[in-house]
C-alpha positions in Angstrom: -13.5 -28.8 30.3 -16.5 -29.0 28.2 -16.8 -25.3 27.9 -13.1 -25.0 26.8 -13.4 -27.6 24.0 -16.3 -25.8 22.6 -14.6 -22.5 22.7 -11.6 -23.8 21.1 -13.5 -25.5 18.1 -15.7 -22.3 17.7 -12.1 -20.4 17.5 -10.7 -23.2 15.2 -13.8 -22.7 12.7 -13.7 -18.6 13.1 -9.9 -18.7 11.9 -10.4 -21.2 9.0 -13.4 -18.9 7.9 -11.8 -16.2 7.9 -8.5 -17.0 6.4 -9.6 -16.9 2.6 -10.1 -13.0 3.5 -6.1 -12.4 4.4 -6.1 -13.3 0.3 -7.8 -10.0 -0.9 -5.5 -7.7 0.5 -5.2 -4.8 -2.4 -7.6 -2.6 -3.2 -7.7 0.9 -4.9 -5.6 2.6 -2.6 -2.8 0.2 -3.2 -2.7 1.8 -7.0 -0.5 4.7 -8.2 -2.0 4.2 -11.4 -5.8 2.6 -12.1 -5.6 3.4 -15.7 -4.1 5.8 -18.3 -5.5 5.6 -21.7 -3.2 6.8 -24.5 -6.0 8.8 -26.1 -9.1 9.6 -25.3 -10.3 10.0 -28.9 -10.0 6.4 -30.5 -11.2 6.0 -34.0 -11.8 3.0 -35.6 -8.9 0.6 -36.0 -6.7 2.5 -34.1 -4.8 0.6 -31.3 -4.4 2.2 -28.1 -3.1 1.6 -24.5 -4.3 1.4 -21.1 -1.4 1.4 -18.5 -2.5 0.6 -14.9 0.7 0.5 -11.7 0.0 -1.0 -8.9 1.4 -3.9 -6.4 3.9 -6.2 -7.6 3.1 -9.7 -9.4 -0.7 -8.8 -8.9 -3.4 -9.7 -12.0 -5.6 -7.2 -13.2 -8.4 -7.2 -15.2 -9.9 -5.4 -17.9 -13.4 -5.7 -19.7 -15.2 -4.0 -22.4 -18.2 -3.9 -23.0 -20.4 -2.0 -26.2 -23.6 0.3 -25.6 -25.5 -0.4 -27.8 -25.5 -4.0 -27.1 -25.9 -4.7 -31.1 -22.6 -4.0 -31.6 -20.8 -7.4 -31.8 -18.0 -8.4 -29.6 -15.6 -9.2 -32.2 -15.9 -5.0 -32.5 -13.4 -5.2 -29.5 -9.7 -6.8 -29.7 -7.8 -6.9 -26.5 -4.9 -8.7 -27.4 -7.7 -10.8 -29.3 -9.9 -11.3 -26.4 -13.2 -8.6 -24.4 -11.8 -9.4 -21.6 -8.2 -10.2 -20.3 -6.5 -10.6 -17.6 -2.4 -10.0 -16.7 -0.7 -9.9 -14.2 1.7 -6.5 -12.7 5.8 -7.1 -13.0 7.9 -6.7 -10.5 7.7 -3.4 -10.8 4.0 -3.0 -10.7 3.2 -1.7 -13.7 1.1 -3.9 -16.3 -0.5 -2.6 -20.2 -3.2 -3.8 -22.0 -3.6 -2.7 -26.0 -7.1 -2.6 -27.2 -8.3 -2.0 -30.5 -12.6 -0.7 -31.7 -13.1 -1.6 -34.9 -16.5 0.0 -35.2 -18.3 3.2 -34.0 -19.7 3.5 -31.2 -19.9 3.7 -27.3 -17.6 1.0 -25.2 -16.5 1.0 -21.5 -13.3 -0.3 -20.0 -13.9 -1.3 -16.4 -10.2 -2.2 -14.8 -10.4 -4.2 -11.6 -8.2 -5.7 -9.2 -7.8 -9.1 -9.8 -7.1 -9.5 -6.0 -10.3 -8.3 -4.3 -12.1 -7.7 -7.4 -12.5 -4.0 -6.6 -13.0 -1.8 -9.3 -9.9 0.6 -10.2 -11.4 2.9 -12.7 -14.1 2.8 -15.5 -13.6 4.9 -19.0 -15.6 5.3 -21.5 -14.5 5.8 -25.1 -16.8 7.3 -28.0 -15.3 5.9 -31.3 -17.3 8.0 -34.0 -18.4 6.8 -37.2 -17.7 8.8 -40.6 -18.4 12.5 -40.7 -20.8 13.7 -43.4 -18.2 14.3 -45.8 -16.9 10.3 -45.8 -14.1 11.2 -43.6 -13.3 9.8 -40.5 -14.0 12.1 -37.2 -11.6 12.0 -34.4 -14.1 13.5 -31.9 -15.3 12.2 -29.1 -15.2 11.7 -25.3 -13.6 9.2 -22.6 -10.9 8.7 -20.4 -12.0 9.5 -16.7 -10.7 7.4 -14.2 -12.2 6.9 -10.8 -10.5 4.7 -8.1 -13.7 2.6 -6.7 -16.5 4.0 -8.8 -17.8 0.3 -9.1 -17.4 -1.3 -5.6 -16.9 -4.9 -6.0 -15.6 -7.1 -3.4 -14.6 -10.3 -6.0 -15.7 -12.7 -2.9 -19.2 -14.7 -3.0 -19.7 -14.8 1.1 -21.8 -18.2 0.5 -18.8 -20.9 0.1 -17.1 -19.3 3.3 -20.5 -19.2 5.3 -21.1 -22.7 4.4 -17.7 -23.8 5.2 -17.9 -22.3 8.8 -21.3 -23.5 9.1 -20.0 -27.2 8.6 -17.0 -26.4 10.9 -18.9 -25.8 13.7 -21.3 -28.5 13.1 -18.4 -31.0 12.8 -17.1 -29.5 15.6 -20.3 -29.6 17.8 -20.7 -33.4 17.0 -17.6 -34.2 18.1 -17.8 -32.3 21.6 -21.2 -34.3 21.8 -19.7 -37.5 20.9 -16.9 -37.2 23.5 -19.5 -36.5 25.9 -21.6 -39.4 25.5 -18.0 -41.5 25.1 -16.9 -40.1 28.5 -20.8 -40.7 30.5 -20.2 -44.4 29.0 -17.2 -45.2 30.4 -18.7 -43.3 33.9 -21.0 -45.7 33.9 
């Protein structure tokens, strides 16, 4: 009988560890889509769009982020915000417009809000003036790459921790009924 408690507690603990995981069940492959970019050749001021389709009603993120760090954040508008997060329609699909208002060197990383795995990063050169004063349209950006930053969005700790006081709980009370059992043996 003893043997059977334990086993069933140990079970009970397993389960309510685990189940947090059934949560973070899209990742790259569940994507049609892990990001379009309009252009690939954004100059200053100029608004563009990054389209992702994926699973219904899911969020996704997007961040952006300058190289060289000097640049200052308010270079970057995403719907006036660096980072943002939506979430899909009910058809999947979900847009974010971003605007870099100076030159330089920014990547957007889009990530699955889900199980936090990255969809696809892109990098975008925005150039500044040409020699002659006007602006330049050249530059570079745009690939997309379905995991090229492998994030799992899940810190293991809370969940250990929580099975780890599970069992515990569940070890002192198959040791309490014990000695409650031998005592009323006796």
């Amino acid at each position: 009988m003893k043997i059977r408690r334990i086993a069933a507690v140990t079970l009970t603990a397993a389960a309510l560890a685990l189940l947090p995981s059934a949560a973070f069940g899209y990742g790259a492959a569940d994507y049609s889509n892990t990001g379009t970019a309009s252009t690939t050749t954004p100059t200053v001021g100029q608004p563009f769009t990054i389209t992702v389709q994926g699973p219904a009603n899911t969020p996704v993120i997007i961040t952006v982020t300058t190289n060289p760090a000097s640049i200052p954040d308010a270079a970057i508008t995403i719907a006036g915000t660096k980072a943002l997060t939506k979430t899909t329609s009910a058809s999947g699909a979900v847009s974010f417009t971003v605007t870099l208002s100076q030159p330089g060197t920014y990547t957007a990383i889009i990530t699955d809000g889900v199980s936090g795995e990255a969809l696809s990063t892109q990098t975008f050169v925005v150039p500044g003036p040409a020699a002659g004063g006007a602006g330049s349209a050249a530059g570079t950006g745009g690939s997309s790459s379905r995991g090229w930053l492998s994030q799992t969005g899940s810190d293991p700790l809370p969940i250990a921790l929580g099975a780890g006081a599970l069992l515990a709980a569940g070890a002192g009370a198959a040791v309490y009924a014990r000695q409650r059992r031998q005592s009323h043996q006796s």
